[in-house]
C-alpha positions in Angstrom: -29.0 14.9 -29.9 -30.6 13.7 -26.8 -32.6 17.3 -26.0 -33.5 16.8 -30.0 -34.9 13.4 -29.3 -36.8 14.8 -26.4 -38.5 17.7 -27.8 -39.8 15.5 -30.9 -41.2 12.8 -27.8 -43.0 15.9 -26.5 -44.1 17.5 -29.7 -45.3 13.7 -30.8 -46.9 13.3 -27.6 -49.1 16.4 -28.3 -52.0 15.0 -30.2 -55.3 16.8 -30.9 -58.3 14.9 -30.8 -60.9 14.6 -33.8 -64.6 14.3 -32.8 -66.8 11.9 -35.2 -69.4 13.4 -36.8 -71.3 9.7 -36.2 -70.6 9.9 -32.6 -69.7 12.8 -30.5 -68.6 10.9 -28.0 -65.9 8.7 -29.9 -62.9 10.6 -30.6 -59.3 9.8 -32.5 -57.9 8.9 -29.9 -60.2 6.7 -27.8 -60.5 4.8 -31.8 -57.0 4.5 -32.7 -55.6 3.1 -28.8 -58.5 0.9 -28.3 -58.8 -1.2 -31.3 -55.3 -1.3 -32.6 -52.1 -2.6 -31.6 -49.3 0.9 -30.8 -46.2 -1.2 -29.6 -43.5 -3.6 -31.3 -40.4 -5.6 -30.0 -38.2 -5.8 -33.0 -35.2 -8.4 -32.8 -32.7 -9.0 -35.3 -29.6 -8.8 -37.2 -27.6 -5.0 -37.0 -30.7 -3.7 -34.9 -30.3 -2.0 -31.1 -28.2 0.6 -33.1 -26.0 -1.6 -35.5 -25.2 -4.7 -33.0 -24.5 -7.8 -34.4 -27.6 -9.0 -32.7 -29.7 -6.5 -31.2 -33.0 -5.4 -30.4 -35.4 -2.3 -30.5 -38.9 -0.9 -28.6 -41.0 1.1 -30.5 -44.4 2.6 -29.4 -47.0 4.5 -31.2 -48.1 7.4 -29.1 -50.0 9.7 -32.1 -50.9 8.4 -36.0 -48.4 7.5 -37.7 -46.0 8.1 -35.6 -44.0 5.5 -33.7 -40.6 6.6 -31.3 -38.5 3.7 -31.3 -35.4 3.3 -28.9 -32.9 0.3 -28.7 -29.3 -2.0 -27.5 -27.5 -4.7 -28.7 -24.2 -6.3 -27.5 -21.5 -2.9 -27.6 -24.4 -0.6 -29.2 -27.6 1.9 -28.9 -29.9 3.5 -30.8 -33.1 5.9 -31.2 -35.2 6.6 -33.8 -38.4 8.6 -34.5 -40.3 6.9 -37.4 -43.8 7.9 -39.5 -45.5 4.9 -40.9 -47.2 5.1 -44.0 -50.2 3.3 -42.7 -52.0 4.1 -39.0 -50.9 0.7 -37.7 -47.6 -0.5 -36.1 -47.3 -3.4 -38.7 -46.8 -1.1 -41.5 -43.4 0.3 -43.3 -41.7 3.5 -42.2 -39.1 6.3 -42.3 -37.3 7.2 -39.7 -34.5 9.3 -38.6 -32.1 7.5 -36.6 -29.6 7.9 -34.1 -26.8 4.8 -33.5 -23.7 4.3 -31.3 -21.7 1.4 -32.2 -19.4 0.7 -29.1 -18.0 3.0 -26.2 -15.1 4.4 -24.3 -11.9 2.9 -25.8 -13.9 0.3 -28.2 -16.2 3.0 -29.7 -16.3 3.0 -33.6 -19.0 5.5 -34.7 -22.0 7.4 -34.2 -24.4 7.9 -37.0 -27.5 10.3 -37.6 -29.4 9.0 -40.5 -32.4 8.9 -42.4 -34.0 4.8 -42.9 -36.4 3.4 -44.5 -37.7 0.2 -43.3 -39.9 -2.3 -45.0 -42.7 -4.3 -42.8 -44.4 -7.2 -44.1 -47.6 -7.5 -42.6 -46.6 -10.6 -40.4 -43.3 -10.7 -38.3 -40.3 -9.7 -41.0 -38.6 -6.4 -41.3 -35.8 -4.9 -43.2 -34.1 -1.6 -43.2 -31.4 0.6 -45.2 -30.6 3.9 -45.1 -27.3 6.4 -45.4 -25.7 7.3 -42.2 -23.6 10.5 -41.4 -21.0 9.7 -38.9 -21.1 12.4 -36.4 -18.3 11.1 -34.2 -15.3 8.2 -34.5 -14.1 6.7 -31.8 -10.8 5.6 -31.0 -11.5 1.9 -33.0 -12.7 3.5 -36.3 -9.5 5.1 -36.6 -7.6 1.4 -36.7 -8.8 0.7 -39.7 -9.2 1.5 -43.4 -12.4 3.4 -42.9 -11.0 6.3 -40.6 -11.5 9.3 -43.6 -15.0 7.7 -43.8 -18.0 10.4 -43.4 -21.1 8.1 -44.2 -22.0 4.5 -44.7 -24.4 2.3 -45.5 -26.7 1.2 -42.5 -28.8 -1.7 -42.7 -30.9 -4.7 -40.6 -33.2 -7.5 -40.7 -35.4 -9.2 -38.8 -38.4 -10.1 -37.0 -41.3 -7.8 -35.0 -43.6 -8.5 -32.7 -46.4 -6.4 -32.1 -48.5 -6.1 -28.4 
């Protein structure tokens, strides 16, 4: 998953720059770094990968496209998300990678596709379906052990810089 993660950085990372026909010298890149904001904190409720309170990082490196990484208390999470608007304050899909615990207290890994609405000033919710692609030893205490996706979800508040 992490080599995945790591070809879509590169291939993300790869942008091709437009020349304007108004000025040769601007070009998309110079335009969309320079007078817009590409990075968010985002803090919240069942963020940083599912944590009870977590947190997330997410920078715009190309249009549209922001690559989001993340940790709470006993999780982690990645995510690489395309915005439906060319600004970091806008709403998204992503597809998502969470860990929810490790070692002896991990509960699940999921791999799942979010969508997540921004408001134009600080809030931000997300839900999506997640397909668990491992349980760990605490998932298998409890009722949910034959369980092969679930319902992911967060709120809460972004800051953009």
């Amino acid at each position: 998953m992490f080599i995945c993660f790591l070809l879509f950085t590169n291939v993300a990372l790869a942008q091709v720059d437009t020349v304007y026909a108004d000025s040769p010298n601007k070009t998309a890149s110079s335009i969309d770094f320079s007078e817009r904001k590409n990075t968010a904190i985002n803090v919240g409720l069942l963020m940083g990968g599912g944590s009870l309170i977590g947190f997330d990082l997410e920078f715009m490196p190309a249009k549209r496209v922001g690559i989001q990484a993340g940790a709470g208390i006993s999780s982690f999470g990645a995510g690489l998300n395309y915005h439906f608007q060319e600004k970091i304050n806008s709403s998204f899909i992503s597809l998502m990678y969470w860990q929810q615990g490790w070692g002896e207290n991990h509960y699940s890994s999921y791999v799942a596709p979010l969508f997540t609405f921004r408001a134009k000033k600080i809030f931000q919710a997300g839900i999506g379906l997640g397909y668990i692609v491992s349980k760990g030893p605490k998932i298998l205490e409890t009722k949910y052990a034959d369980t092969d996706v679930a319902l992911l979800f967060n709120v809460g508040l972004f800051f953009p810089f």
